[in-house]
PAKOL-409567 format. One record per residue (C-alpha): residue in three letters; x, y, z negated. Coordinates in nm, 3 decimals. Each point is the difference from the previous one (the first is absolute). Layout:
<badrens>
badren residuo->ALA&px->X&py->Y&pz->Z;
...
</badrens>
This chain:
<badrens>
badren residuo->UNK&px->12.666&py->-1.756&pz->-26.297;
badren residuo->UNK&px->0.330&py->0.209&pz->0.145;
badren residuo->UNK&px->0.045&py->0.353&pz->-0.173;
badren residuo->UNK&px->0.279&py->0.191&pz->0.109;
badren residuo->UNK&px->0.154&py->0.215&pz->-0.240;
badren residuo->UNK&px->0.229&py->0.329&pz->0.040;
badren residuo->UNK&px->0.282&py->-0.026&pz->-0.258;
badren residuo->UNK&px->0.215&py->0.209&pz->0.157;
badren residuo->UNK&px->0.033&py->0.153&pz->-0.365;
badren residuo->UNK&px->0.147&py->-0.333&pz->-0.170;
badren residuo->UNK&px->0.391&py->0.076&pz->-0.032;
badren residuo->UNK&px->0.242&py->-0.169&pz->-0.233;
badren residuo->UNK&px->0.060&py->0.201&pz->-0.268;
badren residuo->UNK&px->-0.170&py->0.331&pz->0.145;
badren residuo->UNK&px->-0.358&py->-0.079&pz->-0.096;
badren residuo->UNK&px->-0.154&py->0.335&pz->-0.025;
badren residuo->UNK&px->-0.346&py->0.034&pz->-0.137;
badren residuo->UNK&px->-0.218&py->-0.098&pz->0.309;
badren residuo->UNK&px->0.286&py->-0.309&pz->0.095;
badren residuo->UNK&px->-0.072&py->-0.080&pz->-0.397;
badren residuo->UNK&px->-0.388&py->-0.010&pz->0.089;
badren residuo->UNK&px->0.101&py->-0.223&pz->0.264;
badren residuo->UNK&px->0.245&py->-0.243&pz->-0.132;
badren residuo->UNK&px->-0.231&py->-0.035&pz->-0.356;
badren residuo->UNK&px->-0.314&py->-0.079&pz->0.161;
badren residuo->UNK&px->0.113&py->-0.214&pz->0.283;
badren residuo->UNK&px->0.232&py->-0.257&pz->-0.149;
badren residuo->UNK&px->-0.332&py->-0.070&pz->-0.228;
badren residuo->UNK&px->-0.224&py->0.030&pz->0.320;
badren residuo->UNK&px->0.138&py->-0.274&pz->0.222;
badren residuo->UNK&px->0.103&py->-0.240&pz->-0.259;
badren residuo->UNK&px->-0.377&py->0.011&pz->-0.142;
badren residuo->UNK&px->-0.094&py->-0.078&pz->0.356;
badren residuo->UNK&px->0.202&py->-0.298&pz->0.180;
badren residuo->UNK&px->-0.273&py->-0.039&pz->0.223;
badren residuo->UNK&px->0.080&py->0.322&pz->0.180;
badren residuo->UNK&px->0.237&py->0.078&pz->0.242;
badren residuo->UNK&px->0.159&py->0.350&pz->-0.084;
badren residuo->UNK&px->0.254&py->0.208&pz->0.224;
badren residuo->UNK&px->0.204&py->0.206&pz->-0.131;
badren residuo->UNK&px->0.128&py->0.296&pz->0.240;
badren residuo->UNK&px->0.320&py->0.170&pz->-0.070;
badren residuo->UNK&px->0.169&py->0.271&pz->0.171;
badren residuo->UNK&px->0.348&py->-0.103&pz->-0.063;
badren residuo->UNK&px->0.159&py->-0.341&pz->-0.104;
badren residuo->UNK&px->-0.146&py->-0.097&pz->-0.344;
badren residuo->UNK&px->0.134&py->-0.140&pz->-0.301;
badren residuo->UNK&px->-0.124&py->-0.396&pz->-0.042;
badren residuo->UNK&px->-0.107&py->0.071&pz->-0.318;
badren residuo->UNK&px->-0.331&py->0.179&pz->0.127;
badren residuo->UNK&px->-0.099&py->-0.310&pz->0.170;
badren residuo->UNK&px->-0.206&py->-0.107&pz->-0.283;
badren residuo->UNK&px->-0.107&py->-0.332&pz->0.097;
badren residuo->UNK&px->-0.067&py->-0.301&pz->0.296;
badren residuo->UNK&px->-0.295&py->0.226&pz->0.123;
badren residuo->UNK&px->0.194&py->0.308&pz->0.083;
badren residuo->UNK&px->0.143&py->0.045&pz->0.375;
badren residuo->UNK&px->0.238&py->0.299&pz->0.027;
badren residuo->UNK&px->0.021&py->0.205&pz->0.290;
badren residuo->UNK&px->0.243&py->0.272&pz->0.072;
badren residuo->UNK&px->-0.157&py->0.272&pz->0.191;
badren residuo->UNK&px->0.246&py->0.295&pz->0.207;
badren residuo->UNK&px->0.076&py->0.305&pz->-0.068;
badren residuo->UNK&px->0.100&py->0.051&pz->-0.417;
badren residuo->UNK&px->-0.285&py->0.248&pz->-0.046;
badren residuo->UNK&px->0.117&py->0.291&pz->-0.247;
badren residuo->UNK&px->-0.104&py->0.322&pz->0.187;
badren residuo->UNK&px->-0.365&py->0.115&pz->0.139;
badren residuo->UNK&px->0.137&py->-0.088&pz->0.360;
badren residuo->UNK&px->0.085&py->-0.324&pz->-0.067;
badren residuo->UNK&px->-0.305&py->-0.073&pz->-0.178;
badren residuo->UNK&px->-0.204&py->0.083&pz->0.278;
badren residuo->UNK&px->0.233&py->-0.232&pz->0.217;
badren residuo->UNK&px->-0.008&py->-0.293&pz->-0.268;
badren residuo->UNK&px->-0.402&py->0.022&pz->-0.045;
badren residuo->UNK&px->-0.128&py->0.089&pz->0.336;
badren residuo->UNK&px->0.223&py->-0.184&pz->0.215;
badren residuo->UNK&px->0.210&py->-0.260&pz->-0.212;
badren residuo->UNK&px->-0.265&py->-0.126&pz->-0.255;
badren residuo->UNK&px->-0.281&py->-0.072&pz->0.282;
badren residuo->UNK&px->0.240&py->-0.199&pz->0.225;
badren residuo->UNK&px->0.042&py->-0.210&pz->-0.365;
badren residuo->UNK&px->-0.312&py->-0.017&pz->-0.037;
badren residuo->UNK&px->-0.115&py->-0.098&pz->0.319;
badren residuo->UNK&px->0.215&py->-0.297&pz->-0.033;
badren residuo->UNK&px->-0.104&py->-0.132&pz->-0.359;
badren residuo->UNK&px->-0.356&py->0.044&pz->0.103;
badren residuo->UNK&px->-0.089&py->0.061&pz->-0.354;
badren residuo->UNK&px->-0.352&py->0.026&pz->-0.182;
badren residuo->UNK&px->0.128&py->0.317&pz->-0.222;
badren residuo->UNK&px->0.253&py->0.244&pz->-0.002;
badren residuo->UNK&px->0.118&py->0.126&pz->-0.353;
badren residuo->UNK&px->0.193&py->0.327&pz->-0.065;
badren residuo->UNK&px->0.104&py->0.025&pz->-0.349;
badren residuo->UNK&px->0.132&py->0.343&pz->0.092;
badren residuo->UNK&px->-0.295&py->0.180&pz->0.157;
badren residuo->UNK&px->0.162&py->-0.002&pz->0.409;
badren residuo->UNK&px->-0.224&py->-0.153&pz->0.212;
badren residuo->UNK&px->0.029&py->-0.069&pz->0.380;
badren residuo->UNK&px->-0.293&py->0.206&pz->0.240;
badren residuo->UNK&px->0.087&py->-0.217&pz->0.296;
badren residuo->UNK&px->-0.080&py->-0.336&pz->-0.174;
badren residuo->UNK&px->-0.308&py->-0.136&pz->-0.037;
badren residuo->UNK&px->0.047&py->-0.246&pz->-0.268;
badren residuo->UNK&px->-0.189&py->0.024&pz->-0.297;
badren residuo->UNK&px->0.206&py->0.234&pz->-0.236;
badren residuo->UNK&px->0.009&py->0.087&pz->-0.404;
badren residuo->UNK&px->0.215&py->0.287&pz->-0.086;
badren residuo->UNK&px->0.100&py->0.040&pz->-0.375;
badren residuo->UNK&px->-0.011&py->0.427&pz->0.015;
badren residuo->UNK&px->0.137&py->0.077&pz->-0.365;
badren residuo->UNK&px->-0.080&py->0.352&pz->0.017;
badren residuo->UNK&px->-0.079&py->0.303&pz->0.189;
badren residuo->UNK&px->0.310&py->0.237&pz->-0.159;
badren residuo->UNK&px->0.078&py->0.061&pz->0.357;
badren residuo->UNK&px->-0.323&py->0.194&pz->0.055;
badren residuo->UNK&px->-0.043&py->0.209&pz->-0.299;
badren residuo->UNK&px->0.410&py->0.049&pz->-0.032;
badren residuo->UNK&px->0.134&py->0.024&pz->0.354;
badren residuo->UNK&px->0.290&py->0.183&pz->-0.123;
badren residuo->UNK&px->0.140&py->-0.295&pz->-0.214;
badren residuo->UNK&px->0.137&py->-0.150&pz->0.335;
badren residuo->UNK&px->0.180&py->0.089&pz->0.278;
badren residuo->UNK&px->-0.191&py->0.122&pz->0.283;
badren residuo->UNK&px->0.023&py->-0.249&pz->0.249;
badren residuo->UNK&px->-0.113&py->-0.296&pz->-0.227;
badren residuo->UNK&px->-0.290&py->0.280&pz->-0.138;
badren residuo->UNK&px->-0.102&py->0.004&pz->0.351;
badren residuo->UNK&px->0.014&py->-0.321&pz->0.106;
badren residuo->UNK&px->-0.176&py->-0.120&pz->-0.357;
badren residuo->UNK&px->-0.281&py->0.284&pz->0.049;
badren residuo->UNK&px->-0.034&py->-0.072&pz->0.373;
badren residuo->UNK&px->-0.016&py->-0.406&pz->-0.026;
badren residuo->UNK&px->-0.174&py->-0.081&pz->-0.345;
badren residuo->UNK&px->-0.336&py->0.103&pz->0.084;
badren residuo->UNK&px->0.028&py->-0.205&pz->0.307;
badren residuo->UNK&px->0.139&py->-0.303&pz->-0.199;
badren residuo->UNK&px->-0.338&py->0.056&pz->-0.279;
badren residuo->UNK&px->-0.247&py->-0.006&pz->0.272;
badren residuo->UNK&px->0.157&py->-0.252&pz->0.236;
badren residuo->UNK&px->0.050&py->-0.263&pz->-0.314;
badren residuo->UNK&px->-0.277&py->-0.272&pz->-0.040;
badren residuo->UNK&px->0.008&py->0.099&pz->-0.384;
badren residuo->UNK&px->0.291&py->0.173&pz->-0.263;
badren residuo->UNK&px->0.192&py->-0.082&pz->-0.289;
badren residuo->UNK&px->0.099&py->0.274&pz->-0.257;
badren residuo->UNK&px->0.115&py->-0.014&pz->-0.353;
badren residuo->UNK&px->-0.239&py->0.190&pz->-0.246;
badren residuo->UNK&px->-0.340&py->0.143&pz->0.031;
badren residuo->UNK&px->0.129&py->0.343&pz->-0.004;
badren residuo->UNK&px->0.179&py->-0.061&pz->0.326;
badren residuo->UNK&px->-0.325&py->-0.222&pz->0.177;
badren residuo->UNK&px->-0.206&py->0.350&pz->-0.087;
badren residuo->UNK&px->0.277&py->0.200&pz->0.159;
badren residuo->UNK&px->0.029&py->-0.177&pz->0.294;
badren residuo->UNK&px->-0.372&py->-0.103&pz->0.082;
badren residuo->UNK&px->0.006&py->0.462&pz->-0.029;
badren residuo->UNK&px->0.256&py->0.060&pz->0.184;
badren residuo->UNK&px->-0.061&py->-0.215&pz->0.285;
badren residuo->UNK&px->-0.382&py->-0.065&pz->0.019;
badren residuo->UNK&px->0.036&py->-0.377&pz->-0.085;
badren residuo->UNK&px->-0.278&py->-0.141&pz->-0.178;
badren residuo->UNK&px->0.080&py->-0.121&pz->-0.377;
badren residuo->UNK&px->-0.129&py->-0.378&pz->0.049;
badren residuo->UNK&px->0.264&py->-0.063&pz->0.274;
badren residuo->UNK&px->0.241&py->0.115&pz->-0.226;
badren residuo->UNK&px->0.168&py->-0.255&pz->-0.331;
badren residuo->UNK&px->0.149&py->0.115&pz->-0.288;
badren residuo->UNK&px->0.342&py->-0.192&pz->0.021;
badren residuo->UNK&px->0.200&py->0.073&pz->-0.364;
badren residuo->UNK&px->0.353&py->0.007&pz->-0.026;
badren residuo->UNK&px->0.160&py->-0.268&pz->-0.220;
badren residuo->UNK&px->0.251&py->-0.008&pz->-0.254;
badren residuo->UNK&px->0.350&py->-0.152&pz->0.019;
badren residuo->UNK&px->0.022&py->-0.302&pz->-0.322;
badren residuo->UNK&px->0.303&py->0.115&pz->-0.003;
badren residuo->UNK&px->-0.065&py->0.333&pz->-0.240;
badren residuo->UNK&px->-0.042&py->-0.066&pz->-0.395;
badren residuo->UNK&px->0.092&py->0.103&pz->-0.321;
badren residuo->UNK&px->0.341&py->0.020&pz->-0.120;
badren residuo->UNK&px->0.073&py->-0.067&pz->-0.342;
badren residuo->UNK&px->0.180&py->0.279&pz->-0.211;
badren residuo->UNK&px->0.358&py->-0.156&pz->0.062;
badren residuo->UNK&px->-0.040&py->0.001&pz->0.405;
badren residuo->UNK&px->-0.134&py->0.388&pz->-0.065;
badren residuo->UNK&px->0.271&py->0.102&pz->-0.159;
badren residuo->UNK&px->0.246&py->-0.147&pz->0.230;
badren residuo->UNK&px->-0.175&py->0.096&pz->0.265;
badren residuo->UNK&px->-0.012&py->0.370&pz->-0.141;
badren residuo->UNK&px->0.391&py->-0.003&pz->-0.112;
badren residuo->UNK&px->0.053&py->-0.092&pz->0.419;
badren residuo->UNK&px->-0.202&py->0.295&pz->0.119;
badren residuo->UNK&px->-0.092&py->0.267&pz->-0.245;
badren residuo->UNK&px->0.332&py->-0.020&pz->-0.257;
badren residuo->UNK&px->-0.244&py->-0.197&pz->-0.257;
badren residuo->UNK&px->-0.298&py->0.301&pz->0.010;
badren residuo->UNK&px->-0.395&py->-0.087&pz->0.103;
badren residuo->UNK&px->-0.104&py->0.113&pz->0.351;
badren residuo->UNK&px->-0.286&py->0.103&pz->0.181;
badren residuo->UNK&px->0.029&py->-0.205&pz->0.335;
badren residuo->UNK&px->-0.113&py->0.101&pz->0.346;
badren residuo->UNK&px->-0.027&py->-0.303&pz->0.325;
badren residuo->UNK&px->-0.032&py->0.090&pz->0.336;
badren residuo->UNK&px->0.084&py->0.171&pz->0.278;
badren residuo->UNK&px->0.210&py->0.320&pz->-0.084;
badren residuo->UNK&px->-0.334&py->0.156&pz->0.241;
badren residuo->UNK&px->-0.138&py->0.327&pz->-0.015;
badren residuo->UNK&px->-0.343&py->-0.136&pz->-0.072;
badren residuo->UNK&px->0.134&py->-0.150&pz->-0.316;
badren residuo->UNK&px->0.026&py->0.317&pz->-0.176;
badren residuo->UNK&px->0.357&py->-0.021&pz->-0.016;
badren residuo->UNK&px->0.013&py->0.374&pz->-0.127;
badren residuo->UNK&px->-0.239&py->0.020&pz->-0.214;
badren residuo->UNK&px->0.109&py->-0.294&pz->-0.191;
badren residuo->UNK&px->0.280&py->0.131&pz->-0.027;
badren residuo->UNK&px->-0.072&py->0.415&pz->-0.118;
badren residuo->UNK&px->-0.255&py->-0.222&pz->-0.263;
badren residuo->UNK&px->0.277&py->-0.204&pz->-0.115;
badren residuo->UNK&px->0.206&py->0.304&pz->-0.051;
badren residuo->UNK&px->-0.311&py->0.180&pz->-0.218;
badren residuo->UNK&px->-0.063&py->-0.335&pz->-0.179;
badren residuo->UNK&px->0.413&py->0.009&pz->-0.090;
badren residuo->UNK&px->-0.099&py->0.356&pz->-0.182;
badren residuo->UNK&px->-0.166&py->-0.248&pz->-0.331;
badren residuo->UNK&px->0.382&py->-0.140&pz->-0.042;
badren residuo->UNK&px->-0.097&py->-0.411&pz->0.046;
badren residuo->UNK&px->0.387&py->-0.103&pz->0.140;
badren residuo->UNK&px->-0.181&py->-0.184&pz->0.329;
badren residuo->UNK&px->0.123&py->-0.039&pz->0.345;
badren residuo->UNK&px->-0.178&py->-0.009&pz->0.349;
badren residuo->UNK&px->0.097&py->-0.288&pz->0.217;
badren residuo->UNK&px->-0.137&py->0.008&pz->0.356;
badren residuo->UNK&px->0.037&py->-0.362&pz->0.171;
badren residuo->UNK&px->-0.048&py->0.069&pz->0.416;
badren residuo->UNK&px->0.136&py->0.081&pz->0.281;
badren residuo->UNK&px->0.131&py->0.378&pz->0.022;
badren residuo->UNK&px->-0.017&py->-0.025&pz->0.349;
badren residuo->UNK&px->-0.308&py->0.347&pz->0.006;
badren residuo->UNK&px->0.195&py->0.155&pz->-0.226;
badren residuo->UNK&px->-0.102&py->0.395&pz->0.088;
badren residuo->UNK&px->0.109&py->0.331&pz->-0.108;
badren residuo->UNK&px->-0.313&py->0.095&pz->-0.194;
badren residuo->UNK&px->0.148&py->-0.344&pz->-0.181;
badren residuo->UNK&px->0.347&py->0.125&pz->-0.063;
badren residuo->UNK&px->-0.132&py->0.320&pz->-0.097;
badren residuo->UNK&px->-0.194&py->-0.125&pz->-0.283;
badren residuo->UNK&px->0.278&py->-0.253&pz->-0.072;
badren residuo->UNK&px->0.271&py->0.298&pz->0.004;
badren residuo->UNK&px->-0.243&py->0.239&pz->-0.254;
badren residuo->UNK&px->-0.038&py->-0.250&pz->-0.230;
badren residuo->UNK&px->0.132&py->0.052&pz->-0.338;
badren residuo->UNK&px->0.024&py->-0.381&pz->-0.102;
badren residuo->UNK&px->0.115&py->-0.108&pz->0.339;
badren residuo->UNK&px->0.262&py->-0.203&pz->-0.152;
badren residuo->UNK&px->-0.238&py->-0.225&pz->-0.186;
badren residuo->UNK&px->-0.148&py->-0.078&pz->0.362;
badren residuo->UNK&px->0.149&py->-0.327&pz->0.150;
badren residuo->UNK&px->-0.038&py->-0.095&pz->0.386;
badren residuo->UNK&px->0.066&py->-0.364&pz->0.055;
badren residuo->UNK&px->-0.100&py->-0.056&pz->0.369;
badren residuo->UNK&px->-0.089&py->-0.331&pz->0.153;
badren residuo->UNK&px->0.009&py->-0.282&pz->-0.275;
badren residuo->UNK&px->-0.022&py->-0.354&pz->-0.025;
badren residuo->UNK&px->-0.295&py->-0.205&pz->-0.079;
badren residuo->UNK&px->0.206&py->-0.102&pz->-0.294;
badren residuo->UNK&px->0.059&py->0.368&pz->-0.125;
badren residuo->UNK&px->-0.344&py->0.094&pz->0.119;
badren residuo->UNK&px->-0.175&py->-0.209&pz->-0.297;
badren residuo->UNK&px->0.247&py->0.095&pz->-0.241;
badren residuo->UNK&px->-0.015&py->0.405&pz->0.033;
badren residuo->UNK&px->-0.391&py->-0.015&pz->0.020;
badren residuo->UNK&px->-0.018&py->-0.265&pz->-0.314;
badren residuo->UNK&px->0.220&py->0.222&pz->-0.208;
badren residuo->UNK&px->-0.180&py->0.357&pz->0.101;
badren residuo->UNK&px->-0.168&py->0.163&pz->-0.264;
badren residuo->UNK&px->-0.258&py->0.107&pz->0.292;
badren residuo->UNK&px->-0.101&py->-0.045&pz->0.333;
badren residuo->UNK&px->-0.014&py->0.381&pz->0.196;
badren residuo->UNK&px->-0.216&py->-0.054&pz->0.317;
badren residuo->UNK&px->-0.187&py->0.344&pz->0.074;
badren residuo->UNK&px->0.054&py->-0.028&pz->0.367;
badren residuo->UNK&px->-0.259&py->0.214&pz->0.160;
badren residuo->UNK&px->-0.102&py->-0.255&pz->0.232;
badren residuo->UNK&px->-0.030&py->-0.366&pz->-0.019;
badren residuo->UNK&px->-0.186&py->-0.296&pz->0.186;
badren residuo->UNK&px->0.067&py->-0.228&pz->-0.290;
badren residuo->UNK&px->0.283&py->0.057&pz->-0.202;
badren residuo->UNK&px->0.203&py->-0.310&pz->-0.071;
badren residuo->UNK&px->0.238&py->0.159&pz->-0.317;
badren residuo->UNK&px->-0.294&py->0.024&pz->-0.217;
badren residuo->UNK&px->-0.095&py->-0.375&pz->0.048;
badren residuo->UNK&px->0.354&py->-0.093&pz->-0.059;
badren residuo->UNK&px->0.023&py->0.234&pz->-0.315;
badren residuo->UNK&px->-0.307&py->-0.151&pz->-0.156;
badren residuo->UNK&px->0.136&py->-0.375&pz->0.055;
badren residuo->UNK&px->0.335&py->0.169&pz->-0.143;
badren residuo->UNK&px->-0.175&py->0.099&pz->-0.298;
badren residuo->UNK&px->0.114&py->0.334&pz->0.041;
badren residuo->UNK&px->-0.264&py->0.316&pz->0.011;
badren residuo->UNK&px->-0.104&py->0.173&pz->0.285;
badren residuo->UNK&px->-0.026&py->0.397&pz->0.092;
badren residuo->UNK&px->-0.173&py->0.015&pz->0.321;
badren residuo->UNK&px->-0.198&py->0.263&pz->0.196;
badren residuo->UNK&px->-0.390&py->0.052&pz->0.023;
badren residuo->UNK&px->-0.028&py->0.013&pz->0.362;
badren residuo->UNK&px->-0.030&py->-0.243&pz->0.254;
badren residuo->UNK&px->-0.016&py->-0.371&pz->-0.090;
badren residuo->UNK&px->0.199&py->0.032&pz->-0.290;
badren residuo->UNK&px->-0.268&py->0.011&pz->-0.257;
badren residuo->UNK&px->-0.169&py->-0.272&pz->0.167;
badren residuo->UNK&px->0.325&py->-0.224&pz->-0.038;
badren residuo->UNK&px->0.065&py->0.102&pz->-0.340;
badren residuo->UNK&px->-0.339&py->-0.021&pz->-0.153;
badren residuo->UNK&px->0.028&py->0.104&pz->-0.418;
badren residuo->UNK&px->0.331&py->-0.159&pz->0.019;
badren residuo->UNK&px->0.212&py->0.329&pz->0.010;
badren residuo->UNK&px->-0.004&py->0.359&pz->-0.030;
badren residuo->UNK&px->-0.128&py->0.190&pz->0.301;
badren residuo->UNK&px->0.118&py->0.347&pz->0.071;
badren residuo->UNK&px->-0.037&py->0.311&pz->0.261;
badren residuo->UNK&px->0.288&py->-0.096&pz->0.227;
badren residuo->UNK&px->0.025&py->0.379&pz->0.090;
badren residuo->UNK&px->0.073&py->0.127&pz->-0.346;
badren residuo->UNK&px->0.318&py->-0.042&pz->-0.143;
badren residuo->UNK&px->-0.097&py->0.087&pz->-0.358;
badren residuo->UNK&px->-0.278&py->-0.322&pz->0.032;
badren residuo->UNK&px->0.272&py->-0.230&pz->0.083;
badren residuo->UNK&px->0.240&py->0.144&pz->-0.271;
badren residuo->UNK&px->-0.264&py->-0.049&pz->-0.257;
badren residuo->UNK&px->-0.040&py->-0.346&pz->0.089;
badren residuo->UNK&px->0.346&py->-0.100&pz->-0.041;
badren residuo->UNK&px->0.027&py->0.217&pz->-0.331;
badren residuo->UNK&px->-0.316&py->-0.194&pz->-0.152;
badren residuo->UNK&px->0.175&py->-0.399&pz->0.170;
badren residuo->UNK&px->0.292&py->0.131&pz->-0.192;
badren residuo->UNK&px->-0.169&py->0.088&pz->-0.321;
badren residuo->UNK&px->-0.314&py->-0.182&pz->-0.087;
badren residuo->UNK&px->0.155&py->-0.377&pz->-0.018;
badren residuo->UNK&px->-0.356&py->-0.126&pz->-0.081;
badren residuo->UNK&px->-0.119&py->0.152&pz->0.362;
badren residuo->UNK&px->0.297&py->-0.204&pz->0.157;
badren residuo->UNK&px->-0.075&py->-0.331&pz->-0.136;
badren residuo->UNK&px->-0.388&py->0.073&pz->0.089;
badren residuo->UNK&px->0.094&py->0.071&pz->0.335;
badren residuo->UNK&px->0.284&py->-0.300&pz->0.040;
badren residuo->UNK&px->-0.305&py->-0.204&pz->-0.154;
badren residuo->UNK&px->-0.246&py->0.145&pz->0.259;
badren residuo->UNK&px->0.222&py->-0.025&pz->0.318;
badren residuo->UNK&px->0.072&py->-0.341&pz->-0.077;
badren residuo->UNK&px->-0.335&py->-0.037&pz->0.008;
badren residuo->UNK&px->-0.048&py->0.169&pz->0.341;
badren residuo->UNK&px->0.261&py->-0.177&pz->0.140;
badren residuo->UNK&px->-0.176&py->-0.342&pz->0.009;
badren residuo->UNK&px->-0.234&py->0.112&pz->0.285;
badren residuo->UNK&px->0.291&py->0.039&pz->0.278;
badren residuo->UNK&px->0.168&py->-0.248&pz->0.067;
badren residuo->UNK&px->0.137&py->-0.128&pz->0.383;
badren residuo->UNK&px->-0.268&py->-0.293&pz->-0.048;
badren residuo->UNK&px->-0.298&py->0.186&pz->-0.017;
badren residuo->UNK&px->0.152&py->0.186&pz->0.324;
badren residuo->UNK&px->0.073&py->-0.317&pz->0.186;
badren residuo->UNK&px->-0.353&py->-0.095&pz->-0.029;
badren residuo->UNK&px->-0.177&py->0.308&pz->0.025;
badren residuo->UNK&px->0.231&py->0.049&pz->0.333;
badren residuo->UNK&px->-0.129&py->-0.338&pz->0.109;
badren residuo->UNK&px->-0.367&py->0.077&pz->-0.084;
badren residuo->UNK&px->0.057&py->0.306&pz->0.254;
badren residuo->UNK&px->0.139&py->-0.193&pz->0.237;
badren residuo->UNK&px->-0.317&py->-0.275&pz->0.016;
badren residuo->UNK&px->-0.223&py->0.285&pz->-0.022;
badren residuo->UNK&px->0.195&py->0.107&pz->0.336;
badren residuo->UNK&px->-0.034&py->-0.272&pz->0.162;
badren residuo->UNK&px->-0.382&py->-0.063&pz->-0.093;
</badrens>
């Protein structure tokens, strides 16, 4: 079998969440499955290192597709040519983009719908082209990939897609996350909070993360006197003025620490050493931090919406993601009940066991076969 893949997303050292997805599953995919022939199409040259074994054929595919125009010219006009050529049984699109003008077999992964109910989160030509194309891509596709029931529901609604062509597709974990013992926290902590505990936050610095009202609730939760910081790990590239205003009004601003884009390295360390876990974004497909958290044996504050309490289960403490004095509460009870904290480490831990990149591999693979029934 020949299943050409679109991993235009798999950069060196720029894997983003969906390129993650991609890179995670795959490189378990093809080497499970020698007898396959897999090619891998890539808008740009690619790093070797994505060429994950014998039974992967890369293909570079013009233009570098980055803006709605080009992604029209790379999937409607580049990718069929490609495909045309490979002759392929399926076409896979870890990403969601699909091409209308092929007619090979296809499987988008379609994370989640934030586009629809959030248009304003992105700029308005990739809003368009995302609102515009994705219905087209759901009801062209011979079946879809997603990654939590929540998200399946929302897109069988949305679209008119029936449920039982749709598979639940869960995000995995990196093996990389565990506990630190107490001397890593502390050095970690003496590196990036002068010594003091920290509430953590991992992401995209996004408006749909909540980025101001975690920060007006850490500034009431401040008010009990516990000598925490607030260390948000993403890029700041959102950044908005409603942001800066609530950063500017803040009375324990100072205590608030920005660290931008980190390594892997760093990444472990700063969520293994966090007193908490803050993820009360007000939308989510998935939500990788909590996952990561729980294997960190760290607790988690995340919102009630969306899929979040269907990724968290009883593993952490669920809150309105719209009111600041909910999310304050929750850090001021983390911070004070230490029995709580080890129930939830002890929980999450727990929790954590039922997503890992595995599972995903195979439950991607079970998708495709059921595609190609």
């Amino acid at each position: 079998m020949r299943i050409a893949v679109n991993t235009r997303l798999l950069l060196k050292d720029k894997l983003e969440g969906l390129g993650r997805f991609t890179h995670e599953t795959l490189k378990l995919m093809v080497a499970q499955h020698p007898e396959h022939e897999f090619y891998f199409l890539f808008d740009r040259p690619f790093d070797e290192s994505f060429i994950y074994a014998d039974n992967v054929t890369p293909v570079v595919v013009n233009p570098p597709a980055r803006h709605p125009v080009l992604w029209h010219v790379w999937f409607e006009m580049s990718v069929p040519k490609a495909l045309k050529r490979i002759q392929p049984d399926l076409f896979l699109s870890p990403d969601g983009f699909l091409s209308l003008k092929s007619h090979v077999k296809s499987l988008p992964v379609i994370h989640d719908l934030n586009f629809v109910h959030n248009p304003q989160d992105l700029a308005k030509s990739h809003s368009w082209f995302y609102n515009r194309y994705f219905p087209k891509y759901a009801k062209k596709a011979a079946r879809i990939a997603t990654v939590s029931e929540y998200s399946k529901q929302d897109i069988s609604k949305q679209y008119g897609i029936e449920e039982s062509k749709i598979d639940v597709v869960y995000n995995g974990v990196s093996e990389r996350f565990s506990p630190l013992d107490e001397s890593e926290i502390e050095r970690v902590r003496k590196t990036w909070s002068d010594g003091w505990p920290y509430f953590i936050f991992v992401g995209s610095i996004h408006q749909r993360k909540n980025i101001e009202r975690m920060l007006q609730a850490f500034d009431e939760f401040k008010k009990t006197d516990q000598p925490h910081k607030f260390i948000l790990v993403g890029n700041r590239k959102w950044w908005t003025p409603a942001m800066q205003h609530a950063l500017d009004t803040m009375k324990c601003k100072e205590d608030v620490v920005f660290t931008g884009r980190v390594s892997d390295a760093d990444l472990n360390n700063l969520m293994g050493a966090a007193q908490a876990n803050v993820y009360v974004s007000t939308f989510e497909g998935f939500g990788i931090p909590i996952i990561e958290a729980f294997q960190s044996g760290v607790p988690v504050i995340t919102s009630n919406t969306t899929s979040m309490p269907e990724i968290a289960g009883d593993a952490a403490l669920v809150v309105d993601p719209f009111s600041v004095s909910c999310i304050a509460e929750a850090m001021t009870s983390i911070a004070e009940d230490e029995d709580l904290r080890i129930r939830l480490i002890q929980k999450g831990q727990e929790r954590a066991k039922q997503f890992t990149w595995q599972q995903t591999a195979d439950l991607l693979w079970d998708s495709i076969s059921k595609t190609l029934q």
